[in-house]
C-alpha angles and dihedrals in degrees: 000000000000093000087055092054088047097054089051099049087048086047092055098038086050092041095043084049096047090053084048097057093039087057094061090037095057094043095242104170125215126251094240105065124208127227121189113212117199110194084195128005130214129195110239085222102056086059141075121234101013106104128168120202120188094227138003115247117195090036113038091232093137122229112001146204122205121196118178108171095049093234083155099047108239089285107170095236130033111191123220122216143185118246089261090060105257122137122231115143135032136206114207126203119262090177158310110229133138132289093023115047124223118333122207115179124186089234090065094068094038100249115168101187111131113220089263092059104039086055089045085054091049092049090050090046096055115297158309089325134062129197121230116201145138092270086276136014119054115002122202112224120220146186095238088201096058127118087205131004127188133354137269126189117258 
């Protein structure tokens, strides 16, 4: 009998986690819908130490943001917006540690967007470019299409 219990727990949990990852697959969006509001932009290019990779490599993490200098404070989730200001996509901290700054990697927040979509997304909210922030303050503008956007220090 309590194998029983236990096949059928590990069938709901795979089953409740399997739901959870078709949902992001198919692009069902949630009924609440998230805005990201930049009280000033900034273009990652124009700075020194911001970069955005459109995987990462050595770790399988997905997209990443690296921020070196910790312009946005070390905050868990950035949140990644079309220029229209609608959010589609996140970024969650892996971590802020020297030498590298603070680290935020797709695979932290459990996004599931492959690089086609994500830049699909970008191109129906607005553009080529997306904007990363906290959810309001100073948002980080980025070629969604890059391979690589920006600079850091080595």
């Amino acid at each position: 009998m309590k194998y029983l219990v236990a096949i059928t727990i590990s069938l709901f949990v795979c089953a409740s986690a399997h739901a959870e990852r078709f949902r992001h697959i198919t692009g069902k969006i949630s009924s609440r819908a998230e805005t990201l509001t930049c009280t000033s932009t900034v273009d990652v290019a124009t700075l020194r130490n911001v970069l955005y990779k459109n995987e990462n490599v050595h770790g399988s993490r997905g997209r990443t943001f690296l921020d070196q200098d910790r312009r946005l404070g070390g905050t868990s989730r950035l949140k990644v917006a079309g220029l229209n200001g609608n959010v589609f996509s996140c970024f969650g901290l892996y971590a802020c540690d020297r030498p590298f700054g603070c680290r935020y990697y797709q695979a932290m927040c459990r996004d599931t967007l492959s690089n086609r979509q994500f830049i699909s997304r970008a191109r129906a909210n607005g553009g080529d470019y997306v904007l990363v922030g906290r959810g309001n303050g100073a948002c980080y503008k980025v070629k969604a299409s890059a391979a690589r956007y920006g600079s850091v220090r080595k």
